[in-house]
C-alpha positions in Angstrom: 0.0 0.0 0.0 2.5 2.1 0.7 4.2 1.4 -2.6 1.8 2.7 -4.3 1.6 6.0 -3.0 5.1 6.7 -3.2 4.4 5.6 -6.7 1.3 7.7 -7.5 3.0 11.0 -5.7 5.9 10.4 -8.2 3.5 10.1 -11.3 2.1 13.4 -9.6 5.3 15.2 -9.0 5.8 14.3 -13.0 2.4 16.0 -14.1 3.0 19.1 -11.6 6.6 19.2 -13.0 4.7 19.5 -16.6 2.5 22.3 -15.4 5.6 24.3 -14.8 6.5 25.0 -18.1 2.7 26.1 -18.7 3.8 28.7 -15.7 6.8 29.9 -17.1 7.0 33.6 -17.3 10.7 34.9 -19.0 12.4 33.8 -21.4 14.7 31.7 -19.5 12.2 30.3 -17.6 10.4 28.8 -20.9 13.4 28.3 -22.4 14.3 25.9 -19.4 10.7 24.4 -19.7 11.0 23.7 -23.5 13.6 22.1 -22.8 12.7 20.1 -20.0 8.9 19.1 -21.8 10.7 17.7 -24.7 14.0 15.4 -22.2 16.3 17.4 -24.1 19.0 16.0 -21.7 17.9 13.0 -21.5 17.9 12.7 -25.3 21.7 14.0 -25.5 22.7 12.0 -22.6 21.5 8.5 -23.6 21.6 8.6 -27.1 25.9 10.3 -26.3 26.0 7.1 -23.7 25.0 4.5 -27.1 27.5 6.7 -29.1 30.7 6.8 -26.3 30.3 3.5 -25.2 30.0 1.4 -29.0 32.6 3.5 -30.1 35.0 3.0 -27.4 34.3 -0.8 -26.9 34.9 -0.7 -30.8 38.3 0.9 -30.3 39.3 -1.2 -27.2 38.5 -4.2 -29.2 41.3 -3.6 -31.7 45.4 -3.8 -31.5 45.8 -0.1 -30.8 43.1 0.5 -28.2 43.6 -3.1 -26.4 47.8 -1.5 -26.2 46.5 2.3 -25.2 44.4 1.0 -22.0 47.5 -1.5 -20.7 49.5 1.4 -18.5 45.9 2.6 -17.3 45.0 -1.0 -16.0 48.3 -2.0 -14.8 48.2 0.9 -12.4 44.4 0.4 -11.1 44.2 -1.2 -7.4 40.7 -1.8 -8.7 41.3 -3.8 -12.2 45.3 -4.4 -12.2 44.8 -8.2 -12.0 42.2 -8.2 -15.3 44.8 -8.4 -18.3 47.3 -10.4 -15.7 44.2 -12.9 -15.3 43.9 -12.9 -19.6 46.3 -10.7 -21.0 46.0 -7.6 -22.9 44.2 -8.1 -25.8 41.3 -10.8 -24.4 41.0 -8.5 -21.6 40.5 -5.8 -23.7 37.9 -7.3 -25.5 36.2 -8.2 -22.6 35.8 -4.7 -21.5 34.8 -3.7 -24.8 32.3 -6.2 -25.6 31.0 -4.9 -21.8 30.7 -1.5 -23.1 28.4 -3.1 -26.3 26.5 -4.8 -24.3 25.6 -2.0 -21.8 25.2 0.1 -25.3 22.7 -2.5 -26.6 21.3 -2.2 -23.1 20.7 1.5 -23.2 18.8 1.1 -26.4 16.3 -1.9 -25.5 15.9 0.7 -22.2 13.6 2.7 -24.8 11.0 0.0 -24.9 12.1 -2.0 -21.8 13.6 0.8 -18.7 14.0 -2.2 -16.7 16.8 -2.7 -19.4 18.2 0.6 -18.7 18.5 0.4 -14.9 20.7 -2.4 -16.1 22.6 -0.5 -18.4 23.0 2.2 -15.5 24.4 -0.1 -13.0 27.2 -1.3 -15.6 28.5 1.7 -16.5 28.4 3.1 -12.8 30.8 0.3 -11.8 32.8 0.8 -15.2 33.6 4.5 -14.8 33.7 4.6 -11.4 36.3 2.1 -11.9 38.0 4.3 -14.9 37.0 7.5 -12.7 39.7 6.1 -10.2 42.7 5.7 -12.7 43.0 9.6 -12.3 44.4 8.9 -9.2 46.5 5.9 -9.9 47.8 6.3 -13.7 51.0 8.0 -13.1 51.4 11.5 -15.2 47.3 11.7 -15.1 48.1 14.8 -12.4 51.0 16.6 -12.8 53.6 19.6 -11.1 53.5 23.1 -13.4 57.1 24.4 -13.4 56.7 28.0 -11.7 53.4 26.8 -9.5 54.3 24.7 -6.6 51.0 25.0 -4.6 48.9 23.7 -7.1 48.3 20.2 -9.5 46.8 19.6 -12.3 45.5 17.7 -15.1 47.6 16.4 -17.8 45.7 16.0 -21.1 45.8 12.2 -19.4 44.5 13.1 -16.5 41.4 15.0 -19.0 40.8 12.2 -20.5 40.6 10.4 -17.7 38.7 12.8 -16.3 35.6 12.6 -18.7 34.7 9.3 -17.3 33.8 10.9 -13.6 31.3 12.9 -16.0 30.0 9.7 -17.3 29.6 8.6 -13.9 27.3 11.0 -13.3 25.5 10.4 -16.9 24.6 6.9 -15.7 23.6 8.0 -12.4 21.3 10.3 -14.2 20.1 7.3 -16.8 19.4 4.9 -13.7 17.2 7.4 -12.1 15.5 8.1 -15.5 14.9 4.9 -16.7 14.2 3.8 -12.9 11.1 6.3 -13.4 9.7 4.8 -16.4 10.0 0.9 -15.1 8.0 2.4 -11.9 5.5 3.7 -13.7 5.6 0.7 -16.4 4.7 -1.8 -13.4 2.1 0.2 -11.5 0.1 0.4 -15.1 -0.1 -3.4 -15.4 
């Protein structure tokens, strides 16, 4: 019982967050509405996720990509024994044929969210795995001569970095796509 009123205030929070953008004033305020009514973010968010994570498995499954990620894993208390387990290039593949499948994932998530939660969960645990390389790749954060107080990103340590906002991408998608399976199993 209770269940289903934290289900049916949610589905009511949703409509009363659609009757905003009829009560938006300024321009910036309906500018923020159109693009909330229409999921702009979500739409750029998934549909980049599908994008990134195809593409990179792709990459990761090939000579070059499997050879650019061995320094990164090597270093990682998290992952270091994956390519010692089965070497370089099988373990490559492995972690790009995860990124397909959470890509393949994100997709049936359009017609199945359940699929999507999924999805989410995967690439939490992969970039908040990546996410900690940053701290364990060495050059990733660097010394500028002249500027002793400070750190900062190497063009390594960017790249790197990205993944920390993919983190947050598939913390966003899980709570997205964790609304439409609630609502998907309190209509049937």
């Amino acid at each position: 019982m209770q269940r289903t009123r934290a289900a049916r205030k949610r589905i009511g929070d949703l409509v009363s967050a659609a009757a905003l953008s009829e009560q938006a004033k300024s321009l910036l305020t309906r500018v923020a509405a159109w693009i909330s009514d229409r999921n702009v973010a979500f739409w750029i968010t998934s549909l980049g996720m599908i994008v990134m994570l195809l593409w990179a498995g792709s990459f990761k499954m090939a000579a070059p990509g499997a050879e650019g990620i061995i320094p990164l894993v090597s270093n990682s208390p998290l992952i270091w024994w994956h390519f010692k387990l089965f070497g370089p290039y099988i373990g490559s593949d492995i972690i790009g044929l995860t990124e397909w499948v959470a890509a393949l994932l994100y997709i049936a998530a359009y017609f199945r969210p359940k699929a999507g939660v999924i999805a989410g969960l995967i690439t939490t645990f992969m970039f908040f795995t990546t996410s900690s390389l940053l701290l364990t790749t060495p050059g990733a954060i660097i010394s500028v001569p002249g500027i002793h107080l400070m750190r900062y990103m190497s063009n390594l340590g960017l790249f790197l970095f990205k993944d920390f906002i993919a983190l947050g991408a598939s913390l966003y998608l899980i709570g997205y796509f964790g609304r439409k399976a609630i609502v998907h199993e309190n209509k049937h």
